[in-house]
C-alpha positions in Angstrom: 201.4 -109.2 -0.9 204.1 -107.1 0.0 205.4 -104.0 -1.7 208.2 -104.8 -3.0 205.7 -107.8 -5.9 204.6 -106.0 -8.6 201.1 -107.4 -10.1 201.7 -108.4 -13.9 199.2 -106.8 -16.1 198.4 -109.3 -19.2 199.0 -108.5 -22.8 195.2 -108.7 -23.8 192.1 -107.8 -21.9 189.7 -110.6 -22.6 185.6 -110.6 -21.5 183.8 -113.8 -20.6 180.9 -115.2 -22.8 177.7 -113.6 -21.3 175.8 -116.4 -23.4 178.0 -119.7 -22.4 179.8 -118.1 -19.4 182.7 -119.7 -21.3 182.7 -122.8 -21.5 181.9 -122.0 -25.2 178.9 -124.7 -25.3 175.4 -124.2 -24.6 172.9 -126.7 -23.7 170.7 -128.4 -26.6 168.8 -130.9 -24.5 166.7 -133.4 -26.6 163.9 -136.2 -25.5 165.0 -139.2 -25.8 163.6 -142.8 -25.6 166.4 -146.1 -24.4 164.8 -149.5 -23.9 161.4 -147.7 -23.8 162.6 -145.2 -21.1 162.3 -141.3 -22.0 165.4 -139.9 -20.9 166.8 -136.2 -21.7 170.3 -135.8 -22.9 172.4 -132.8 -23.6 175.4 -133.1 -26.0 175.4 -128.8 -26.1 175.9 -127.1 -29.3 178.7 -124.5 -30.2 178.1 -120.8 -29.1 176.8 -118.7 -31.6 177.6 -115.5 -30.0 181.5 -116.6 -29.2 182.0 -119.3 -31.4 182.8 -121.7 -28.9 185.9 -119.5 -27.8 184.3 -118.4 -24.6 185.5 -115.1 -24.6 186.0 -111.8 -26.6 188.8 -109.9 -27.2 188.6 -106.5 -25.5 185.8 -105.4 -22.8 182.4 -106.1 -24.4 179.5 -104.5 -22.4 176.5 -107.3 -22.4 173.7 -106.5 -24.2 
């Protein structure tokens, strides 16, 4: 980079989902049986800390 590019600061300062590390799903596996075969699958459920945004406005600290 030389000198002479300036770096463009966004608008917003956003922090990423310490929960979902956002993606804004988290995994929900559940047993399951197919043709008498156990199998595990994971369709994920929506982030309750984010609300399947993956992020948070500002600069949250986790906790």
């Amino acid at each position: 980079m030389s000198e002479d590019e300036e770096l463009e600061v966004p608008a917003e300062v956003h922090t990423v989902c310490q929960h979902c590390g956002g993606g804004g799903m988290v995994a929900d596996p559940k047993l399951a049986v197919i043709s008498g075969v156990s199998h595990v699958l994971d369709n994920g459920r929506p982030c309750p800390h984010c609300e399947t945004k993956g992020r948070f406005a500002g600069i949250v600290p986790p906790v």
